[in-house]
SEBA-462182 format. One record per atom (N, C-alpha, C): residue in three letters; chain; atom name; z, x negated, y. Coordinates in nm, 3 decimals, always signed. Example, Ala and Ser with C-alpha at 12.3 -4.5 7.8 and 13.67 -1.06 7.14 Angstrom:
BEGIN
res; chain; atom; pz; px; py
ALA; A; N; +0.780; -1.319; -0.569
ALA; A; CA; +0.780; -1.230; -0.450
ALA; A; C; +0.780; -1.320; -0.330
SER; A; N; +0.708; -1.285; -0.225
SER; A; CA; +0.714; -1.367; -0.106
SER; A; C; +0.787; -1.290; +0.003
***
This chain:
BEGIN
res; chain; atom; pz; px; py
UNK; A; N; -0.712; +3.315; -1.292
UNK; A; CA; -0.648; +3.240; -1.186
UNK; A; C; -0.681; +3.092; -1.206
UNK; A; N; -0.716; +3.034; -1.076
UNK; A; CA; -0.755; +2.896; -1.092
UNK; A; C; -0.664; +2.787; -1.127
UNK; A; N; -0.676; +2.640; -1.139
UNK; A; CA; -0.603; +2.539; -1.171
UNK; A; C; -0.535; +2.481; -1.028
UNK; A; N; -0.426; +2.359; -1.053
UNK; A; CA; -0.385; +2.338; -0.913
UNK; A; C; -0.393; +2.165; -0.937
UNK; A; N; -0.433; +2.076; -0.864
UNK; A; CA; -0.463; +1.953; -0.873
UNK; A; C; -0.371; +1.921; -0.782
UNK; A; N; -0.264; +1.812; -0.881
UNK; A; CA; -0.193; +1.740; -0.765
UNK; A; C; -0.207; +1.594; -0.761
UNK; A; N; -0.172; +1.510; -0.591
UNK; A; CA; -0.132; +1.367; -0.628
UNK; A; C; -0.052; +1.354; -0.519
UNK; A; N; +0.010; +1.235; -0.618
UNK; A; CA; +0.124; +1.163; -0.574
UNK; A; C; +0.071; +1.007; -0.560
UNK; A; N; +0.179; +0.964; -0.499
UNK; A; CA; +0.246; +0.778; -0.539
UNK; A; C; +0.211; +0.778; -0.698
UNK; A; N; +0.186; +0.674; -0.720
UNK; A; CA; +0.250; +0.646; -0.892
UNK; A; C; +0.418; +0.577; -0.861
UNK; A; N; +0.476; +0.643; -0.909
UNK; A; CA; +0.595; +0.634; -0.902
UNK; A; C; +0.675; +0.558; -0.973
UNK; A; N; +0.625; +0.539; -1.105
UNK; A; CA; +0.693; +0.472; -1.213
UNK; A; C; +0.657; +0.330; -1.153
UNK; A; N; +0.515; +0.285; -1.097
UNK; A; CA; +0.494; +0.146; -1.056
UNK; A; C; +0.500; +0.091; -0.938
UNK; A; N; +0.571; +0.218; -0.801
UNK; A; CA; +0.565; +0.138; -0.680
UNK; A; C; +0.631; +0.243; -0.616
UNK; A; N; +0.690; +0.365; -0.679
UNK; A; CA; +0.811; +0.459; -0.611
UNK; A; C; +0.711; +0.570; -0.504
UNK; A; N; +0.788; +0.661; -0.434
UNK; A; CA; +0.748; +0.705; -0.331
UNK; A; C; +0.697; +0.681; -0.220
UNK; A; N; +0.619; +0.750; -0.183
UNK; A; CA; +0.494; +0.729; -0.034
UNK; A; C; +0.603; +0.741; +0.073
UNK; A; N; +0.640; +0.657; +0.192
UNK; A; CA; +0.771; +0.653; +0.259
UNK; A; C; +0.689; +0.725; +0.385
UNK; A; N; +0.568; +0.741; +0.431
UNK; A; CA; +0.526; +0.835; +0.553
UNK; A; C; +0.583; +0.969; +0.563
UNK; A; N; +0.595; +0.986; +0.699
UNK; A; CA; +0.656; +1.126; +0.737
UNK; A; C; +0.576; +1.238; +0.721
UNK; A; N; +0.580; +1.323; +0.745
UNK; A; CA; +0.510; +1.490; +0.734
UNK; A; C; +0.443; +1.454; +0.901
UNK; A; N; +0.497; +1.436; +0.984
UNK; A; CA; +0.457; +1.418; +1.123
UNK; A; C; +0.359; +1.306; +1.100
UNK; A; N; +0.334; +1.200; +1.054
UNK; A; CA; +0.244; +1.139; +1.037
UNK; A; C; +0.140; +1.123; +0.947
UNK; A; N; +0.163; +1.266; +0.832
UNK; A; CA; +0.046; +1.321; +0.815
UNK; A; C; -0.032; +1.399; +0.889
UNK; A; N; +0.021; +1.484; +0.924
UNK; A; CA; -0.047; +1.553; +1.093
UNK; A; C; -0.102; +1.492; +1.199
UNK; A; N; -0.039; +1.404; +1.221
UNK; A; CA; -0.118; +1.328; +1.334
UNK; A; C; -0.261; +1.241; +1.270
UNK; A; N; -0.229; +1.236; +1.166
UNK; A; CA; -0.390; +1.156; +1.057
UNK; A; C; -0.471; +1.239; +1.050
UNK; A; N; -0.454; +1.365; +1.028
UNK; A; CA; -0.513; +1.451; +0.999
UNK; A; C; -0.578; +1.485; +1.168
UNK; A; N; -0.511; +1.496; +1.207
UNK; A; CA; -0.600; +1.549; +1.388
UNK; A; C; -0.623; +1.450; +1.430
UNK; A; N; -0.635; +1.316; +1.399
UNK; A; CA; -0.708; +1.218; +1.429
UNK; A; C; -0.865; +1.232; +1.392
UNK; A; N; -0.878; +1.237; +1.290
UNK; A; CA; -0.959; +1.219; +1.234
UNK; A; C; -1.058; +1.348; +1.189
UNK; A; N; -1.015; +1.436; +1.244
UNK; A; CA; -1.080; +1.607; +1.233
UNK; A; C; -0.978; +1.701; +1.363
UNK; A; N; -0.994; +1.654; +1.490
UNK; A; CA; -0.941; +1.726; +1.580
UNK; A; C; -0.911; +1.844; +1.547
UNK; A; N; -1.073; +1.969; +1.494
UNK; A; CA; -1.067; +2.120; +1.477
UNK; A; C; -0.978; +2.102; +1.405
UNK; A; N; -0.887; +2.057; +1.302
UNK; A; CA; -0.817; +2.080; +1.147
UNK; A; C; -0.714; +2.153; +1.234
UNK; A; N; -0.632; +2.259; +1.128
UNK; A; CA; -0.487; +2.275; +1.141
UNK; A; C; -0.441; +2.229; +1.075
UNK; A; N; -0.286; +2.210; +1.129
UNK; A; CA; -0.199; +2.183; +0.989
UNK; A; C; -0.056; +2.160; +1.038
UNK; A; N; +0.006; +2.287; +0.930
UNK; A; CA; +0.096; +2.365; +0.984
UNK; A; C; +0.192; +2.382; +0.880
UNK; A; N; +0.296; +2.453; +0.904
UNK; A; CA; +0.421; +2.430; +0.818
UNK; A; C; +0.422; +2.548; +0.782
UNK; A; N; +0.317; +2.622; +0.691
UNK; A; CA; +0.378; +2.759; +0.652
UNK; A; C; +0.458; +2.772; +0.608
UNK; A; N; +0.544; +2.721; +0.472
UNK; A; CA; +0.624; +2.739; +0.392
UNK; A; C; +0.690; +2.625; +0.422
UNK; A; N; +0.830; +2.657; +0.391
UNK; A; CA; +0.994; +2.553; +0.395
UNK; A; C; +0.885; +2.430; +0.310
UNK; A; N; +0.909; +2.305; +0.360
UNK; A; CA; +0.909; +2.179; +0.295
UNK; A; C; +0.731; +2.153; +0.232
UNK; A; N; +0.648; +2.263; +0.295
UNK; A; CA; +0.520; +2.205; +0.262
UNK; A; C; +0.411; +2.203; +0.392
UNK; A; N; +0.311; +2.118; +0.409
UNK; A; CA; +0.197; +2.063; +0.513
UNK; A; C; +0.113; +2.156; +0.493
UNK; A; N; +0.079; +2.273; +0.553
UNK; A; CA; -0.090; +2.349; +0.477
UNK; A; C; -0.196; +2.260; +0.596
UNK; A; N; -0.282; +2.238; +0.495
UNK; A; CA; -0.370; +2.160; +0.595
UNK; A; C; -0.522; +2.159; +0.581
UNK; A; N; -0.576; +2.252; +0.649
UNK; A; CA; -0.729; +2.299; +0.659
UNK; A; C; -0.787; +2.202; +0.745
UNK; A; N; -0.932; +2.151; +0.697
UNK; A; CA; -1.031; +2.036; +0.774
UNK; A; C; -1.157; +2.097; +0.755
UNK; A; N; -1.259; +2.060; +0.854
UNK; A; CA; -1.356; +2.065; +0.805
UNK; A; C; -1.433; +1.910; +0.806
UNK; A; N; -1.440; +1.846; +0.660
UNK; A; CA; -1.466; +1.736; +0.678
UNK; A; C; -1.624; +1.695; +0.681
UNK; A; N; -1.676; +1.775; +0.708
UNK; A; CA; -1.842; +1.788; +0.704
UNK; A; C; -1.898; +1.888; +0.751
UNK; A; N; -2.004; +1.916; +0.793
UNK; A; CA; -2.039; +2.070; +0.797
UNK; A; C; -2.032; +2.191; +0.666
UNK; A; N; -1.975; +2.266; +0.696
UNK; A; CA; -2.010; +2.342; +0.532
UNK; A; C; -1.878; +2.337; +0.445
UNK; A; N; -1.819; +2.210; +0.500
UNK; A; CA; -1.726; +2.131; +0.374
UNK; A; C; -1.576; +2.154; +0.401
UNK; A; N; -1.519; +2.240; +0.376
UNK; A; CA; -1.411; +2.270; +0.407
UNK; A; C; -1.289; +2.251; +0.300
UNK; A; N; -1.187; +2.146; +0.376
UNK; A; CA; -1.076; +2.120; +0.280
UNK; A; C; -0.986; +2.182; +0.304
UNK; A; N; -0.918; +2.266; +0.177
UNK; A; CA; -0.777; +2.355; +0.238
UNK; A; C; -0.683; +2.227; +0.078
UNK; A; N; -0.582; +2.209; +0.172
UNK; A; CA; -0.477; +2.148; +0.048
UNK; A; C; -0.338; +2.167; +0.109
UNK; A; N; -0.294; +2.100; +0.044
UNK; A; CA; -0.110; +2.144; +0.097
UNK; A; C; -0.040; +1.976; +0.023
UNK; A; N; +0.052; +1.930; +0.125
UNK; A; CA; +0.102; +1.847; +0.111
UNK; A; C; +0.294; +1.870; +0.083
UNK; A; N; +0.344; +1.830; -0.017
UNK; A; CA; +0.489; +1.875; -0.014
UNK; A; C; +0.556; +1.813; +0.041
UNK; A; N; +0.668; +1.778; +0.112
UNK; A; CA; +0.735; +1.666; +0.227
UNK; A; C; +0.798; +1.630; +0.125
UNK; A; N; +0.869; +1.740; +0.046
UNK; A; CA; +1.031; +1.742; -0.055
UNK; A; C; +1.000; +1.604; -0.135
UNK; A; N; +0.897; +1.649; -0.194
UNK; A; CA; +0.806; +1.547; -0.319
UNK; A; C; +0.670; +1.477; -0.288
UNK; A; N; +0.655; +1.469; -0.197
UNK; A; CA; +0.522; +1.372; -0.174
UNK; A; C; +0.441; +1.376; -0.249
UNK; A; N; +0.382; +1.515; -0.264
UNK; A; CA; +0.245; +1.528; -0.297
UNK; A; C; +0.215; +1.653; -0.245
UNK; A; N; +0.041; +1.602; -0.258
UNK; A; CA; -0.085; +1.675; -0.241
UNK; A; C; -0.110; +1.714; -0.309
UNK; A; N; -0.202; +1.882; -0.276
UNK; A; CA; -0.236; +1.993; -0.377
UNK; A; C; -0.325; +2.034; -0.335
UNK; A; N; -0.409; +2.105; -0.428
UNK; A; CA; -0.526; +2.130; -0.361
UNK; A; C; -0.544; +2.248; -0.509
UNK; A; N; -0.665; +2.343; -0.515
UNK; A; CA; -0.682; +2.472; -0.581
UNK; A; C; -0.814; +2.395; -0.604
UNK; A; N; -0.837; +2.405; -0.737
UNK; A; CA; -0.985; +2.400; -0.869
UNK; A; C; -1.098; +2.454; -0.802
UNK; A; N; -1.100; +2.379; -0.668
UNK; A; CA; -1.258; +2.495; -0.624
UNK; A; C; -1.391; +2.346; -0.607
UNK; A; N; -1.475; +2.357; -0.602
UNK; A; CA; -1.586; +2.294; -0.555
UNK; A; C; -1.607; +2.328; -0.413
UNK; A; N; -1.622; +2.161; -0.365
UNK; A; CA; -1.626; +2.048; -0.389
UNK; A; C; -1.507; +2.016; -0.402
UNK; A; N; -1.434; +1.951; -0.459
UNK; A; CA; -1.283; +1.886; -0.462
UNK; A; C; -1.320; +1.738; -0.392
UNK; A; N; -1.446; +1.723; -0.342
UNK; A; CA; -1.422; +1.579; -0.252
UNK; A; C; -1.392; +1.604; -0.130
UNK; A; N; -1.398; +1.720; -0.092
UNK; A; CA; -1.360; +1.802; +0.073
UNK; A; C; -1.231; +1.768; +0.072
UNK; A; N; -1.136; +1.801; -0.033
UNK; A; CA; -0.947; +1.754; +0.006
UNK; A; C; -0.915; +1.635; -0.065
UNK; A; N; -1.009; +1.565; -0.129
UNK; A; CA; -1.005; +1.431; -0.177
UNK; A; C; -1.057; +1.293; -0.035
UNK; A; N; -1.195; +1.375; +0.067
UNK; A; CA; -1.162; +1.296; +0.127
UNK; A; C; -1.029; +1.281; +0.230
UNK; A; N; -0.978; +1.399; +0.272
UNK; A; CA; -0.863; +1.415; +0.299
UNK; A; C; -0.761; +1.324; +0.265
UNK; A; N; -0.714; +1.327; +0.160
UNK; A; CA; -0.620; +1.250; +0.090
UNK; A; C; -0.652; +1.149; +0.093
UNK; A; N; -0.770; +1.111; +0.075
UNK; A; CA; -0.816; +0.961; +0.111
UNK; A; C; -0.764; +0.893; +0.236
UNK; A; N; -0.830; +0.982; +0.309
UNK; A; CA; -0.817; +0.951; +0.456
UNK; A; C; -0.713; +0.874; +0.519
UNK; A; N; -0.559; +0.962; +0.421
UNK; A; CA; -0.454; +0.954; +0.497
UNK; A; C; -0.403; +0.840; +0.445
UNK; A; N; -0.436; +0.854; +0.287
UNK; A; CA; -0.348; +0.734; +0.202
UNK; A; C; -0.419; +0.622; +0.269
UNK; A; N; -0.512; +0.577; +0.291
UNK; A; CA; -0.608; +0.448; +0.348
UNK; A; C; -0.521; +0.434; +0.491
UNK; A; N; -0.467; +0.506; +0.538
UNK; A; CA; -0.432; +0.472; +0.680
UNK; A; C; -0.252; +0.423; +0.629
UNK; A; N; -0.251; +0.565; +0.563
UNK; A; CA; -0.072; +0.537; +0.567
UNK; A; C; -0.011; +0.453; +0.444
UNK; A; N; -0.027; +0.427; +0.381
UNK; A; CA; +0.000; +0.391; +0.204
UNK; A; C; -0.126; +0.299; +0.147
UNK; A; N; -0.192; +0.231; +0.231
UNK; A; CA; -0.311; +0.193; +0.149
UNK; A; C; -0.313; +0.076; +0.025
UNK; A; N; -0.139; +0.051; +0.021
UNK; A; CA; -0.167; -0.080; -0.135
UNK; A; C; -0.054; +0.047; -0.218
UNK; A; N; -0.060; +0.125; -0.221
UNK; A; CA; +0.023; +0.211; -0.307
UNK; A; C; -0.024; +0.250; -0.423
UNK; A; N; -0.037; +0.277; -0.531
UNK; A; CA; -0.097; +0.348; -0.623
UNK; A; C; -0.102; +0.426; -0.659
UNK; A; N; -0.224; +0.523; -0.696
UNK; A; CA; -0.194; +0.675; -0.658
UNK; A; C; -0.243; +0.764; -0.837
UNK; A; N; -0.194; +0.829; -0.850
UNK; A; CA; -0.214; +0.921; -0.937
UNK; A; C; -0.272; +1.061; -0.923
UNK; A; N; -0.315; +1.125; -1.025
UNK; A; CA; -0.341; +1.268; -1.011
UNK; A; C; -0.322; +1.340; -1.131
UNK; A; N; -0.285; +1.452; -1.143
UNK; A; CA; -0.243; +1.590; -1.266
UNK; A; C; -0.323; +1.690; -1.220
UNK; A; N; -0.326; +1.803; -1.288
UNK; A; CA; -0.367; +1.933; -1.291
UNK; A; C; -0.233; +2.001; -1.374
UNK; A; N; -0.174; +2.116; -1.317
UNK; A; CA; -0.099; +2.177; -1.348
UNK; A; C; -0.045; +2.225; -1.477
UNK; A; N; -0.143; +2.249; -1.558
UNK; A; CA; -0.106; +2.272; -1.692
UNK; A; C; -0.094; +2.130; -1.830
UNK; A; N; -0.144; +2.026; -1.720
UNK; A; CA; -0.084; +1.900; -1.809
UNK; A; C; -0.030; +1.776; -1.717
UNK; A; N; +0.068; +1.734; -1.772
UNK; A; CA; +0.174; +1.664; -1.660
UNK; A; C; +0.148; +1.484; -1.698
UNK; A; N; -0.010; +1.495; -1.774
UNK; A; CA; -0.059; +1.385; -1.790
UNK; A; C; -0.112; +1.236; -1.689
UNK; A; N; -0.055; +1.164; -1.593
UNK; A; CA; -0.106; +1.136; -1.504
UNK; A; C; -0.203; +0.988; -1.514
UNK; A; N; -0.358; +1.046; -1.403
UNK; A; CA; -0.404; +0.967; -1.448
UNK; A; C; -0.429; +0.892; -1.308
UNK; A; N; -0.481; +0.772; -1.287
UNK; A; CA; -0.476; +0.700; -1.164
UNK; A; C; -0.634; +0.749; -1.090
UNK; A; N; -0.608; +0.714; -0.954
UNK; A; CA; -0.732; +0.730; -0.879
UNK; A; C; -0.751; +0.601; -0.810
UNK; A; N; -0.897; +0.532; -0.809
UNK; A; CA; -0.899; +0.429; -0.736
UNK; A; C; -0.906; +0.407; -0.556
UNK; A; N; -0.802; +0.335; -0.478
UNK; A; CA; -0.806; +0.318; -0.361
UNK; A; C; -0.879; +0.232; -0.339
UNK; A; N; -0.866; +0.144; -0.442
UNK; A; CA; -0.973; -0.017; -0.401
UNK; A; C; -1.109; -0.030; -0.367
UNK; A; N; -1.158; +0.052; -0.413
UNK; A; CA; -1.297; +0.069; -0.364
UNK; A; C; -1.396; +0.147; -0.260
UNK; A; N; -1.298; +0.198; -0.189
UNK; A; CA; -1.289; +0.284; -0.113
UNK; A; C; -1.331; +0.427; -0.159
UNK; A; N; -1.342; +0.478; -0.039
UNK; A; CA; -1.350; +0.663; -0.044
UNK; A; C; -1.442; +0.739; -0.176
UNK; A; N; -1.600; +0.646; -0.181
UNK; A; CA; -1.632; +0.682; -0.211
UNK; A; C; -1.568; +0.724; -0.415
UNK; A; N; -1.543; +0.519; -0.423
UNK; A; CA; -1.479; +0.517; -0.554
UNK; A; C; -1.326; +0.598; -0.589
UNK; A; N; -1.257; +0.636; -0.478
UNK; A; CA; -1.166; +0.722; -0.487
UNK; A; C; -1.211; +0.837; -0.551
UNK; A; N; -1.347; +0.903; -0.461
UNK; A; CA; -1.349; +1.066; -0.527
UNK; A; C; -1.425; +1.050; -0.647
UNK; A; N; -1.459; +0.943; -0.663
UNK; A; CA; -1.557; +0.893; -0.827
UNK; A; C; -1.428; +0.898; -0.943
UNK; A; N; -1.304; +0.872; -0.899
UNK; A; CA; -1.241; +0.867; -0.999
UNK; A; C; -1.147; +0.933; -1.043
UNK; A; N; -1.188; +1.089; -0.920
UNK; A; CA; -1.157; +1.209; -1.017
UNK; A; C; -1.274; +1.270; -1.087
UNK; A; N; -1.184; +1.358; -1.228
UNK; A; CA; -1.296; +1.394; -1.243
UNK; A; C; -1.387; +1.544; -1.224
UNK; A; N; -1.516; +1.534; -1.220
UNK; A; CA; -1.592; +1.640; -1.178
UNK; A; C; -1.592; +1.772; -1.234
***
């Protein structure tokens, strides 16, 4: 069974991401009309894109806890640009972090440099 990659706010240095669930959705079909993104489960965003040809992002956003998730698959820049996307529109001086499930180690991702240096600073 695969790993689960999450991000958040950094929390300890600038608290919670204050955007709504509704205004992740609307970022999201802005910017990838075809996408769904839908409320399967109580209190989470499932949200499929295709952000390229070929390139398909499935992740899940939690409302409860303000974060994004996404499953250990290649490419992880398909729901990274995602997350990008939204944090750049909605949250863009926030600071953002990322974990993987089995360690609650968090490490930062860069917004400042844009998209590209965002998905540069997870790692591969």
């Amino acid at each position: 069974m695969g790993s689960t990659f999450y991000v958040s706010a950094d929390r300890e240095h600038a608290g919670p991401w204050t955007f709504t669930g509704e205004q992740v959705k609307d970022c999201v079909r802005r910017h990838w009309p075809a996408s769904t993104v839908s409320g399967v489960f109580e209190n989470f965003l499932e949200i499929e894109a295709e952000v390229e040809p070929g390139q398909r992002a499935e992740l899940s956003f939690n409302l409860r806890h303000g974060a994004f998730s996404f499953e250990d698959r290649e490419p992880h820049s398909a729901p990274l640009t995602v997350i990008y996307t939204v944090l750049h529109e909605l949250a863009p001086q926030t600071p953002v972090v990322w974990w993987i499930d089995y360690d609650a180690d968090l490490q930062p991702l860069d917004m400042t440099g844009g998209q590209e240096a965002f998905i540069n600073s997870f790692p591969a």
